[in-house]
C-alpha positions as CSV (number, residue, x, y, z in Angstrom):
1,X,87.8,14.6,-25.8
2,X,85.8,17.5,-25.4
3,X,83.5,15.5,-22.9
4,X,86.1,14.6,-20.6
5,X,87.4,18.3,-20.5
6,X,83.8,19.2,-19.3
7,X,84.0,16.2,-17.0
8,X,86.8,17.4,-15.0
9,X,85.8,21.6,-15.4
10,X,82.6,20.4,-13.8
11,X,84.3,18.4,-11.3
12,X,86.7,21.1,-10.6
13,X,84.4,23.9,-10.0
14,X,82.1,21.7,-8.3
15,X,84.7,21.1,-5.6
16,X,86.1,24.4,-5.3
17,X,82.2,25.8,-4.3
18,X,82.0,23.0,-2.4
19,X,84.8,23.6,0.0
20,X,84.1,27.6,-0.6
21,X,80.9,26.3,1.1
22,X,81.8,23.6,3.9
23,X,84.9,26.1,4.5
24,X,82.1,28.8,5.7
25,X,80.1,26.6,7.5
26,X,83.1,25.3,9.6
27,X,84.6,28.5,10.4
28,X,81.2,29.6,11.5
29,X,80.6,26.3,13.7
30,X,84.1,26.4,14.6
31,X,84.6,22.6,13.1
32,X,87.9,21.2,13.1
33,X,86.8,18.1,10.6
34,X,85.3,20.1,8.2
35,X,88.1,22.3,7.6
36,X,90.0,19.4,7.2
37,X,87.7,18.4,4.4
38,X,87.5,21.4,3.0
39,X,91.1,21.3,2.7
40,X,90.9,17.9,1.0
41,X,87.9,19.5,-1.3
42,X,90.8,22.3,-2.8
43,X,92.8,18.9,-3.3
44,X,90.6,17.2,-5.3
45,X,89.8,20.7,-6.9
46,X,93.5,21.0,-7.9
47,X,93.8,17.4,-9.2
48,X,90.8,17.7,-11.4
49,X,92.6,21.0,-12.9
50,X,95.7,19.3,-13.6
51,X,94.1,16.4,-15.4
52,X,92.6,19.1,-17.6
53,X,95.4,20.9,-17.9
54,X,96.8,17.2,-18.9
55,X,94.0,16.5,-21.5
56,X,95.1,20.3,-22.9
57,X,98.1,18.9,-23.3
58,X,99.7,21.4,-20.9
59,X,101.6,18.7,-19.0
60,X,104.1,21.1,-17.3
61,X,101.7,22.7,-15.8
62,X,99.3,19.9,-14.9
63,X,102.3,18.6,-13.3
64,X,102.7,21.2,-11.1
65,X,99.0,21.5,-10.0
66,X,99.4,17.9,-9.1
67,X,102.4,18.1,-6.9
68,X,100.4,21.0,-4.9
69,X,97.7,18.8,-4.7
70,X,99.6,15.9,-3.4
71,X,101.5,18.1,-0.8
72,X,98.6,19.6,0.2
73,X,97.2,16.0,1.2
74,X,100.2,15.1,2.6
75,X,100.0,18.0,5.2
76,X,96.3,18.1,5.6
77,X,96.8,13.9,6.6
78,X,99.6,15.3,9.1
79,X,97.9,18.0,10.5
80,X,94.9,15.0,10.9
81,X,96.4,13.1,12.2
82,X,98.9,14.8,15.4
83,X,95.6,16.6,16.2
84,X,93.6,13.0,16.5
85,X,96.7,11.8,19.0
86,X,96.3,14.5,20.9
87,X,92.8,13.8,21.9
């Protein structure tokens, strides 16, 4: 048990600096598509904390993280995808 809660810290943190990172780089290149993955990196970040907050058995608030995570993807996917149509 303990492994997979170090699994998923690591996986959190690890896509939180990530998108910390590619964030940066895109507002400094001015990059449309990697804001939109860094955007999808603070998703992932926030499912990987709900599935720890699961394991912890915290499952309220693992179930919250999760809908933010999910709505976040569905607007990130929208805001994808009316920009592509409009090229």
């Amino acid at each position: 048990m303990q492994h997979e809660r170090d699994k998923y810290n690591l996986l959190s943190i690890g896509s939180l600096g990530l998108a910390i990172l590619i964030g940066f780089i895109a507002m400094i290149k001015s990059t449309f598509l990697l804001i939109i993955v860094s955007f999808y990196m603070i998703a992932a970040s926030l499912i990987c904390e709900a599935l720890l907050l699961n394991i912890s058995f915290r499952q309220i608030e693992g179930l919250k993280q999760l809908a933010r995570a999910i709505v976040l993807i569905i607007f990130v996917t929208y805001l994808l995808f009316t920009t592509m149509r409009k090229l």
